[in-house]
SELUMLO-125027 format. One record per residue: x, y negated, z of N, C-alpha, C, O, CB in turn; residue in three letters. Coordinates in steps of 0.05 Angstrom, whole numbers, plus 5000, padded with zeros to 4 digits. Each point is the difference from the previous one (the first is absolute). Glycine has a CB too. Example, Ala and Ser with C-alpha at 12.3 -4.5 7.8 and 13.67 -1.06 7.14 Angstrom:
REM residues 2
526451145156498249765000501849765000502150005013494150235012ALA 503149564961501649765001498549785014501049785004501450354953SER 
//
This chain:
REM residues 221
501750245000498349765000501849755000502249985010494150275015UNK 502449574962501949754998499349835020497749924999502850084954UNK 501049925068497849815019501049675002498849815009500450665026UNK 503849554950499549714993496949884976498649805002507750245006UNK 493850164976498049864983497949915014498849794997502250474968UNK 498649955054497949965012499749815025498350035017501350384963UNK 502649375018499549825005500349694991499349805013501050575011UNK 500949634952500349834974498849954981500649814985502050275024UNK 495550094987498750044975497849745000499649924977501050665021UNK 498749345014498049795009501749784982498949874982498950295073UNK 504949804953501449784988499849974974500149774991502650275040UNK 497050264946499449974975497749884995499849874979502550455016UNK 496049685021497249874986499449725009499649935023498350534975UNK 502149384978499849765002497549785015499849785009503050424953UNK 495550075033497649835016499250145030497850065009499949804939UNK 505350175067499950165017498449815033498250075015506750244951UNK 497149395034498449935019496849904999499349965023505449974987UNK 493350024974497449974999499450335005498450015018501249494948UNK 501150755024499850185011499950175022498450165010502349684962UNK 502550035036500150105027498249765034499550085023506150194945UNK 494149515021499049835016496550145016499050015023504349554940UNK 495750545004497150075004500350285013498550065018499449664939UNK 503350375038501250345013500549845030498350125015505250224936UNK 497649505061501350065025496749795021499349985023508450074956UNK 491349864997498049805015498250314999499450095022500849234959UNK 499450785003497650255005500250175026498250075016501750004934UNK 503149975050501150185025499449885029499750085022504250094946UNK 496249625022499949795036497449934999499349865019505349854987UNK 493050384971498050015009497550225008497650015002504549644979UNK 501050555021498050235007500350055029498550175009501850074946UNK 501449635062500249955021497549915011499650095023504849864968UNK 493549864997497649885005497750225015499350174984502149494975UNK 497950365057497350195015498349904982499749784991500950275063UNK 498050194942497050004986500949954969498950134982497849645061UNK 504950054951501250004968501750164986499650084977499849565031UNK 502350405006503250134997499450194977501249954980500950045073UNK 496250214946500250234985499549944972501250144983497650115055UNK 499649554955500049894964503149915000501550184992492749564998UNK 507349985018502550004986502050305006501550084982498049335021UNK 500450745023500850194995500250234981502350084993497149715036UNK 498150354960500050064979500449924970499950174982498449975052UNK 502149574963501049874979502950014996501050004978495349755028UNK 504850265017502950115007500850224987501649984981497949875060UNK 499650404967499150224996500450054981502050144994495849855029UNK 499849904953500250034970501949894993501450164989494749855003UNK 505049745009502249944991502750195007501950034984495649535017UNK 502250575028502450234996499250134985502050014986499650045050UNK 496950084953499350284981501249864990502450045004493750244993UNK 502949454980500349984967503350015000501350104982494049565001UNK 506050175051503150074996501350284995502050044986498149605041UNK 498550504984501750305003499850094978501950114989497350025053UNK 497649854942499550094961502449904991501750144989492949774998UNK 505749875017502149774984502750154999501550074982496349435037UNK 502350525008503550054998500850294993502350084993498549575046UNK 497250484963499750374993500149974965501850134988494050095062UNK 502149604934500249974977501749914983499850024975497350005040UNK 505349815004502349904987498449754997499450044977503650364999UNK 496249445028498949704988503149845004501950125008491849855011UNK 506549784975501549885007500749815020502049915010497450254959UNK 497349825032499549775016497850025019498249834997503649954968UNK 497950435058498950185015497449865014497750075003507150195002UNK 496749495004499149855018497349874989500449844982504450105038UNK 492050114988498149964992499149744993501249835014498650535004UNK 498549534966498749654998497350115026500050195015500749574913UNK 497850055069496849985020498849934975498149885009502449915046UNK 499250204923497750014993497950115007498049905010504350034968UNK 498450405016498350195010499050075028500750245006501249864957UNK 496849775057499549945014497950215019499850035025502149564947UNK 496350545001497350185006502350305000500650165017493849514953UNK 506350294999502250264998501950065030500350245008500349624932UNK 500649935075501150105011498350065029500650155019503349654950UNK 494750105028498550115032498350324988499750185016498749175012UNK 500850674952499150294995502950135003499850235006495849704959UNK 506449995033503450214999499550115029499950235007504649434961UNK 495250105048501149915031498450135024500950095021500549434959UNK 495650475012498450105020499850315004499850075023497749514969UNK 502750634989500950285014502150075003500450245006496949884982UNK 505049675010502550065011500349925039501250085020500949804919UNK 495549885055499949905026498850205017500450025024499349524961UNK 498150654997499450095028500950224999498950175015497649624995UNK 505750294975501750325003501149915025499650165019502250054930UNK 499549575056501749835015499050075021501150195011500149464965UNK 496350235038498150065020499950285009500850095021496949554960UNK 501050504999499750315010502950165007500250155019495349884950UNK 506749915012502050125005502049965027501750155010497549854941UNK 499849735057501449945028497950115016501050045022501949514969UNK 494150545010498550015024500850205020499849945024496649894950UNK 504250365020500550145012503549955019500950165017494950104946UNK 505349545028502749905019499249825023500750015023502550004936UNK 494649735024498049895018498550165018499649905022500049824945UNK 499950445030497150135025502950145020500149955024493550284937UNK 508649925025501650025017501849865022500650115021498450104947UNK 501949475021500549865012498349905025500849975023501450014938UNK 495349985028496949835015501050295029501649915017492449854925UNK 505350455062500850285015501049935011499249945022500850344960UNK 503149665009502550085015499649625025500549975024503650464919UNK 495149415039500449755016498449995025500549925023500449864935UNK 495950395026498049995027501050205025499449915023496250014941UNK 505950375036500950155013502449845022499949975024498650394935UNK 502949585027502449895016498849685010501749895013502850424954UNK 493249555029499549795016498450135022500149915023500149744941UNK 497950605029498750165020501350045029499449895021499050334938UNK 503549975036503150155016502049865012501650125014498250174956UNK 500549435027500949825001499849925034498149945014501049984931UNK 503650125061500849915031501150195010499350234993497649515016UNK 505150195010501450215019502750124988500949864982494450275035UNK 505850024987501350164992500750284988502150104992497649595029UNK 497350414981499250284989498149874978498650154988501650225058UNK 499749354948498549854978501950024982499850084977497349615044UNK 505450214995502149814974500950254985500750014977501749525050UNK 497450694994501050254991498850194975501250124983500049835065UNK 495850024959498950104972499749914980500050114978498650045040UNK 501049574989500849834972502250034983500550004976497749725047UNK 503050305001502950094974499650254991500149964975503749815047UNK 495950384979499450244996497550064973499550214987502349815068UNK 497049734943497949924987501349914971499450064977497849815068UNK 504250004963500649784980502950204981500549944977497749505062UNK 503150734975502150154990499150204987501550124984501149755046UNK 494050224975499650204979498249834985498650144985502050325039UNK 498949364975497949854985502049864973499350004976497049875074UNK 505650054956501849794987500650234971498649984980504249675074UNK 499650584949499350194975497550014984500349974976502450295048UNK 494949784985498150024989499549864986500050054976499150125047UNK 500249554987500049734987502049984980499049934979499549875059UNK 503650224962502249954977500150174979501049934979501549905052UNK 496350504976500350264982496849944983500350024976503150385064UNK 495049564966496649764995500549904975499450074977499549695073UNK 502550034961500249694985503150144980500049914977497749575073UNK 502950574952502550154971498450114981499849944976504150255052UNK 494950014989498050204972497849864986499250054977501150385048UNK 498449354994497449874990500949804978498949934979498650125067UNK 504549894966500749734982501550074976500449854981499849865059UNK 500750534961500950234975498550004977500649964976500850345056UNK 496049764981498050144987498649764988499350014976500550415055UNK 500049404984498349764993501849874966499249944978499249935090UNK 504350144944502249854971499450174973499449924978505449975056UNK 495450324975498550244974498249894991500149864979500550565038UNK 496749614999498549884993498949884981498550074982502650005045UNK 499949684981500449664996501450084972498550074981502449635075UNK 501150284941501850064973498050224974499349964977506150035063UNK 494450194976497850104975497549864994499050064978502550365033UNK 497249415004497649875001500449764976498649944981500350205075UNK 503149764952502149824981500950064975500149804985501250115051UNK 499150224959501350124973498550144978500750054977502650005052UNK 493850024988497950124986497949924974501249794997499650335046UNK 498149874947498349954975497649905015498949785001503050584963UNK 497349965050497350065011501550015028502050154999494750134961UNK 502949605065499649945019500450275024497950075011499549524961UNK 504750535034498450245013499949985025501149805009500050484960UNK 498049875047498849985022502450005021501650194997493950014984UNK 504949655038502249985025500550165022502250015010497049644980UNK 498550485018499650265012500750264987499350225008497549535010UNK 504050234971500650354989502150145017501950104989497549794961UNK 500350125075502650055018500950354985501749984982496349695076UNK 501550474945500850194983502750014973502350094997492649935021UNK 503049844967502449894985501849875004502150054988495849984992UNK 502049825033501649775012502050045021501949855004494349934986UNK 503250505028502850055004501450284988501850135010497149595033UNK 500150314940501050264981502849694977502250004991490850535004UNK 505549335007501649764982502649955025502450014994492449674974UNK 504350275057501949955024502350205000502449935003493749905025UNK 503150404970500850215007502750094977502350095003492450015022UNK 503849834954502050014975502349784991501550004981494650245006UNK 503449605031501649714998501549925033499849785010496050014947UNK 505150385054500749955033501549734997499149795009501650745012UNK 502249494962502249825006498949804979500649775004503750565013UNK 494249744963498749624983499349895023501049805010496150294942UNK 500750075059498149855015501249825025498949795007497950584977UNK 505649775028500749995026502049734985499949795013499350795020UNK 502349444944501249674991498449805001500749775005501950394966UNK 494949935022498049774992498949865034499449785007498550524935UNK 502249965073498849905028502349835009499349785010497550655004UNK 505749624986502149975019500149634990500149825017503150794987UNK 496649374969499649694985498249835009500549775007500550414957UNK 496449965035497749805013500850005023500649775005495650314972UNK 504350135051500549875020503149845003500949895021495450454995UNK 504549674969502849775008498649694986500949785007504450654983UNK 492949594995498949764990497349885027499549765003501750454936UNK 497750015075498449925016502049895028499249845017496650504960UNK 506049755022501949845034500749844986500549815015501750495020UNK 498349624940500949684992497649845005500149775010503350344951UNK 494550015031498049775004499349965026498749805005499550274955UNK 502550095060499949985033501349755003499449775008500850745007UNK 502049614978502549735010499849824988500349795013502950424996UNK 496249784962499049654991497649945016499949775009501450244940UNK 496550155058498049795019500049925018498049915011500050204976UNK 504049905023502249865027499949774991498649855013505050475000UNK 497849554961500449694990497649995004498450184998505249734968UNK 495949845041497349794999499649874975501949854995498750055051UNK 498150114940498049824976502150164975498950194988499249175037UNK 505050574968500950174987500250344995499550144980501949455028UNK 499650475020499550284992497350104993499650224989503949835037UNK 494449784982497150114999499249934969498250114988500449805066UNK 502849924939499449904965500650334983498550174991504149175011UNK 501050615001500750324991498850284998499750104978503149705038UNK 496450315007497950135004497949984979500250124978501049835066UNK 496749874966497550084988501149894971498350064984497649925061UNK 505549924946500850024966501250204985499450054976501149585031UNK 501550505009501750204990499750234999500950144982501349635026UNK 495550345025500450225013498850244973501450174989498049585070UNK 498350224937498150174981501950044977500850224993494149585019UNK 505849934972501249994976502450245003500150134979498649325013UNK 503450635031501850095003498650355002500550184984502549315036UNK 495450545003498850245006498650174970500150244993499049505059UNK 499850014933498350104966502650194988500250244996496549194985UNK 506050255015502350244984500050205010499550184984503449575003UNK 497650335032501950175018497850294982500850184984501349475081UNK 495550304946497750154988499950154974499450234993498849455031UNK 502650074965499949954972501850244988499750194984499549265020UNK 503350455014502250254990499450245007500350184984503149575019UNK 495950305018499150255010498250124980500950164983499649695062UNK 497050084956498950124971500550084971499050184986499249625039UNK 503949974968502050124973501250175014498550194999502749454969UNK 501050435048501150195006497950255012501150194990503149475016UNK 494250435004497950154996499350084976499650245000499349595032UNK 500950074950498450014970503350224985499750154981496249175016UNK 506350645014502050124981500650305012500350095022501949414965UNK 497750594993500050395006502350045009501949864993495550354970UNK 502950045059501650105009501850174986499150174984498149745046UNK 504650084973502050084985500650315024500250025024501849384947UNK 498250825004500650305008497250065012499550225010506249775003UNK 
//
């Protein structure tokens, strides 16, 4: 995977800041209660059309807004793969928080808590690897497709996992070294937070993007 491109490529396209401005204003408005989820899923679609883009070889990956309806039809069943695919880490977390505020006190408290949290913590991390595995599959075939296919196909989807350990595990190890950068930029105040919601998707789409061309190329032997 190339991961400078995948963070330069933006620089090729000329009409990158009116682009990226409306991209990072959408993202900071999904932060909004009760609104959030329309520019979120506009987000969304605009990652798909990136990941089509960069899987297809375009040149110039990085999407316009015209298409505005197009991209919220991209965006909203990715949004709610998103939803369902975390619920089950959510209902686990919601558990583990209500238990250990339950148990909470003393020293035969602090004690199971830990005890709580040391078999809980693997889980959570072994969860969120495979889900979010499964989800990138997904996403990338959903993307690349003619006809639209369905995001749930867990079956297939880790028979695809399964046959791709070390793609997949480059492609994970990338997004999360790209997600602690964006940790540590939202430390900066007003700048790092600009960066972020302009860059973050645009970078996560390539990464995608490549992943799915490299998926798409046959195994050799």
């Amino acid at each position: 995977m190339d991961y400078s491109q995948s963070l330069t490529y933006v620089l090729e396209d000329k009409q990158r800041l009116p682009k990226l401005a409306l991209l990072a204003l959408l993202l900071a408005g999904s932060l909004l209660p009760g609104v959030g989820l329309l520019p979120l899923a506009l987000c969304l679609g605009a990652l798909v059309q990136i990941i089509g883009a960069v899987r297809n070889g375009q040149p110039r990956p990085l999407p316009a807004w015209q298409d505005v309806a197009v991209k919220l039809r991209l965006g909203a069943p990715v949004l709610l793969a998103l939803l369902l695919y975390n619920l089950p880490l959510l209902a686990l977390l919601g558990l583990l928080a209500a238990t250990v505020w339950t148990i909470s006190g003393g020293f035969l408290g602090w004690i199971v808590n830990l005890v709580l949290l040391c078999c809980a913590v693997p889980l959570i991390v072994l969860y969120t690897a495979v889900a979010w595995s499964l989800l990138a599959i997904a996403v990338t075939e959903y993307a690349v497709a003619e006809k639209r296919p369905p995001l749930y196909r867990l079956a297939h989807l880790y028979d695809v996992l399964r046959t791709h350990p070390g793609l997949t595990l480059q492609w994970g190890l990338a997004a999360t070294a790209v997600n602690l950068a964006a940790l540590l930029l939202l430390l900066l105040p007003v700048l790092g937070w600009l960066v972020v919601a302009a860059l973050y998707l645009p970078v996560q789409g390539h990464l995608l993007g490549q992943y799915a061309r490299l998926l798409a190329v046959p195994r050799r032997g």
